[in-house]
N, C-alpha and C positions, 0 to 999 in steps of 0.2 A: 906231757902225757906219760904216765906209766903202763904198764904192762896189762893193767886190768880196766882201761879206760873202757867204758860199758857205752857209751851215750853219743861218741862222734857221732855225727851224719852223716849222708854223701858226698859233704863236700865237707871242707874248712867251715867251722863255725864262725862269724864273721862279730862273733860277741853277741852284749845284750843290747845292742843298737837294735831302735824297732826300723821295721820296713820302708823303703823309700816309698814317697808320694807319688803319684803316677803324675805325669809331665804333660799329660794331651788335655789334661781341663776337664776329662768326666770323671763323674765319680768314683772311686775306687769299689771293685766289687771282689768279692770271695764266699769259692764255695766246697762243700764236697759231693764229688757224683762217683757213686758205686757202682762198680762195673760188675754187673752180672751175668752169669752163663752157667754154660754146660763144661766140664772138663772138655780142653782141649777146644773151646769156641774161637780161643789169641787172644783174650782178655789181656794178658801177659803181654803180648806181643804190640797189642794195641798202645797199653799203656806206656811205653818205650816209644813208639811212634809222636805219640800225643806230647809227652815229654820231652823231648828228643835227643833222650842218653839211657842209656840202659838204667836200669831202676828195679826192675823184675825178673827171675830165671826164664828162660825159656827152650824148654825139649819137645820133644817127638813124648815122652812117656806123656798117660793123661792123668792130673790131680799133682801138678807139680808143684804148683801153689799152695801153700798152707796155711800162713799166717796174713791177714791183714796188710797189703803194703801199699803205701800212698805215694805215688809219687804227681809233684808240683808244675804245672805249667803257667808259664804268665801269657795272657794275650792282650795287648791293648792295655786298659786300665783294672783290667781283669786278674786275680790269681786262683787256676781252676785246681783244686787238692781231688785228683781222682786214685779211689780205692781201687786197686785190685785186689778182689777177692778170691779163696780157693774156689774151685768151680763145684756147682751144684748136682749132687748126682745121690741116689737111694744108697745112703749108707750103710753097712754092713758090718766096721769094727768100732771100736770105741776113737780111734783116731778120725777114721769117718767121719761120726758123728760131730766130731770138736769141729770137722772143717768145715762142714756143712754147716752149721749153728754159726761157728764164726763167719760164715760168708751172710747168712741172713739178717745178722748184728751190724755187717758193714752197711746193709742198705737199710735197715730201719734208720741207724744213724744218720743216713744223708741228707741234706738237703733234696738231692736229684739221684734219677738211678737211668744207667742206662744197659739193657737188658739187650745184649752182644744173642746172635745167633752163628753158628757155620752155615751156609747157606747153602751147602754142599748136601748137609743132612738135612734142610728142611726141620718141620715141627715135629721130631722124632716123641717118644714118651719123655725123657729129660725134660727138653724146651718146651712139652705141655703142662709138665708139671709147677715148672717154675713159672708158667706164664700166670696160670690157676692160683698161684700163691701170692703173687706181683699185688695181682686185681686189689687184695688186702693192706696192700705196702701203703706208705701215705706219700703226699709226693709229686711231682712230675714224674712220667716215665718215657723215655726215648727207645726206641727200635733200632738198635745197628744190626744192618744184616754184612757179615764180615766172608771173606774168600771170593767178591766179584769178579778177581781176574782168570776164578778157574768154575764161573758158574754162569751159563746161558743169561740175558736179558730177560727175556718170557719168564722164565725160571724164577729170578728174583721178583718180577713184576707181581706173578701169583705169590709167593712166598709172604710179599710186604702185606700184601690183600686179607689171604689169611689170618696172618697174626694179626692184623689190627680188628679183624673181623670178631676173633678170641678177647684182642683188648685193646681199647682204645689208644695208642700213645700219642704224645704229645707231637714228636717229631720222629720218624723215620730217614733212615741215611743208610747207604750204600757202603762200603770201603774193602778195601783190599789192608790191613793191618800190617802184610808183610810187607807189600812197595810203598804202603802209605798215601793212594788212593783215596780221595776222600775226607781224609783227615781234616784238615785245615777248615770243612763244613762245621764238622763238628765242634771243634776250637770256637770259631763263631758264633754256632748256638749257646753252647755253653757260657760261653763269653757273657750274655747280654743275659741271660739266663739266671746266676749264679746272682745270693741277692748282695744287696748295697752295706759298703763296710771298709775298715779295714783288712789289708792284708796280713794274713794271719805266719808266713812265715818271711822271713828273709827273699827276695827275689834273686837272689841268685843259687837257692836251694833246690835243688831238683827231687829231694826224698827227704824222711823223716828217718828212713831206717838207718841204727847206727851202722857204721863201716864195718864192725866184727861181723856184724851179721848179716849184714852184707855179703861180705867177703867167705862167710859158709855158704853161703846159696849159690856163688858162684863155682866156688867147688863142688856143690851138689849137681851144680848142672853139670859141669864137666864130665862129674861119675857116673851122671845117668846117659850122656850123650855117647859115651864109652863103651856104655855096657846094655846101656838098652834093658831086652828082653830079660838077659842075664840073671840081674839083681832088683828082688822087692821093691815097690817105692817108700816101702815103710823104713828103709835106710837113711838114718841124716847123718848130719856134719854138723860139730859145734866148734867156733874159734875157743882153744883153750887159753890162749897169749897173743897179747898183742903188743909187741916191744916197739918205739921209733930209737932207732940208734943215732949216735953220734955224726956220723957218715951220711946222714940222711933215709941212709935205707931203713926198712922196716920189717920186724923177724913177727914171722905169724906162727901160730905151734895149732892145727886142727888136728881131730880126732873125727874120725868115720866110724861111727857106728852102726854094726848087723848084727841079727841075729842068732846066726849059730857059723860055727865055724868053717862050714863049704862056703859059704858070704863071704868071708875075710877072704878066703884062698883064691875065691873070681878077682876080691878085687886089687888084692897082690899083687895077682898073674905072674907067670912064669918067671923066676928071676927076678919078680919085681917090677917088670915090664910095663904092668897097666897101670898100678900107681902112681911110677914114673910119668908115665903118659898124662894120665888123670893132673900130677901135681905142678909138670909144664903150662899147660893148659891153664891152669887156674892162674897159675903164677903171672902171668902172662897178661891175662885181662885186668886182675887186679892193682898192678901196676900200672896201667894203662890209665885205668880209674884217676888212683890216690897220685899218679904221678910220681911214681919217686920206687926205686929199687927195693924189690922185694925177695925176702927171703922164708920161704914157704915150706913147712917140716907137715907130712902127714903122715899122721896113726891108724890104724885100722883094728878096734877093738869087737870083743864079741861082747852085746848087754842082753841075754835076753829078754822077750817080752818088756823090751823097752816100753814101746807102745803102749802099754800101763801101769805108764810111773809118771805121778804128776810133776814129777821135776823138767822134766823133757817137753813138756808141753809148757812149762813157764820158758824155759828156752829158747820154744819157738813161737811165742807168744797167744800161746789158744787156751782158751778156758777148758780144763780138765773136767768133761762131763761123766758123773756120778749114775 
């Protein structure tokens, strides 16, 4: 690997061997099921759950998600490819817009969609609007109602009623996404669900997204998990290099970019303090990940009005809307 390797996955690519056969006697089946919501539903959270290795960021900010990201779970004879998509919500800038469109692009594409609620909020205007849009989607569609462990019985019992009153789903499911509650229902449905075929990636792939970018998202999280309130979420991270040395360890070079210069200063902080902070944290997980010693350099530049520069958006993978 060189420095400008673009394409790793989350794991070691294990070549161009196709996928093992499954061992139990049924058919091989694979699929893709779009996870739909509301910012901040745990779409993200789900997906990591379902997975069961991180694969998606996941903060306290809402619209953390941006791009498209799939991560792979096998069950049984089953290999289930579910979308996390940026959450759905009336957009307002041109990034907005890309993220919103690209979340509606990840459920046209699926085979199956399954439309996440917080169940804490109930069918707020969000969750009505997306429900209203669903009805048009083609498809199966599943009801997860998510946060059961911090939401009355009764409470979800009406909740389930409603939404299906609004629209039929196929299958409705309960879960807590943070203790992972539930999960394993779900895995199930999908399981039997998802139609008949070859498996489409490696089994022991857990994402499709390369490591570089990967590896910015988790520094994004860390910045946003740092700073919260502080800093825009219009702030990203791009891997600029990605070196494997000799020694085994691995030299990453990110760039943070804000838009104007009080940005850079929060994320500095004093002495340097919070980027430090921010660049431990990353360093940390990362290596965790890829296995293997990492050496982690962050920039913190000013671009303005990034956010309408279609380069930035081929970075983060969303179609640049005109």
């Amino acid at each position: 690997m060189n420095e400008h390797e673009d394409d790793r996955p989350a794991v070691p690519d294990p070549g161009d061997e196709s996928p093992a056969p499954a061992e139990t006697g049924d058919p091989t089946r694979a699929g893709f099921i779009a996870l739909i919501g509301a910012p901040n539903a745990g779409k993200s959270t789900l997906l990591n759950q379902l997975v069961g290795t991180k694969v998606s960021i996941v903060t306290h900010k809402v619209q953390t998600t941006r791009a498209i990201v799939r991560g792979i779970a096998m069950h049984g004879s089953s290999q289930l490819i579910f979308v996390d998509t940026p959450g759905i919500f009336k957009p307002k800038r041109r990034l907005d817009r890309a993220m919103v469109d690209t979340a509606w692009s990840g459920a046209r594409d699926a085979d199956l969609t399954a439309f996440l609620i917080d169940a804490r909020k109930g069918i707020d205007d969000e969750a009505e609007r997306i429900i209203d849009r669903l009805a048009d989607m083609p498809g199966p569609k599943t009801l997860v109602l998510n946060k059961i462990d911090v939401t009355k019985r009764d409470e979800l019992l009406a909740l389930a009623q409603a939404a299906n009153d609004r629209l039929p789903f196929a299958e409705t499911f309960m879960v807590s996404a943070l203790n992972g509650d539930g999960v394993a229902a779900i895995l199930d449905h999908f399981a039997k669900a998802v139609p008949e075929g070859p498996w489409l990636f490696p089994e022991d792939q857990p994402s499709d997204l390369p490591m570089r970018l990967l590896a910015a998202e988790i520094t994004r999280e860390k910045l946003f998990e740092r700073l919260h309130q502080e800093l825009p979420y219009v702030s990203t991270v791009e891997t600029e290099q990605w070196q494997d040395r000799k020694d085994g360890a691995v030299r990453i070079e990110q760039t943070i970019y804000v838009e104007r210069d009080s940005q850079k200063s929060i994320v500095l902080g004093k002495q340097g303090r919070t980027i430090k902070a921010i660049s431990q944290a990353a360093r940390t997980e990362i290596a965790g990940i890829i296995e293997a010693p990492v050496h982690l350099f962050l920039f913190v530049k000013v671009r303005e009005n990034w956010a309408d520069d279609p380069e930035r958006y081929r970075e983060m993978g969303l179609e640049f809307p005109r």
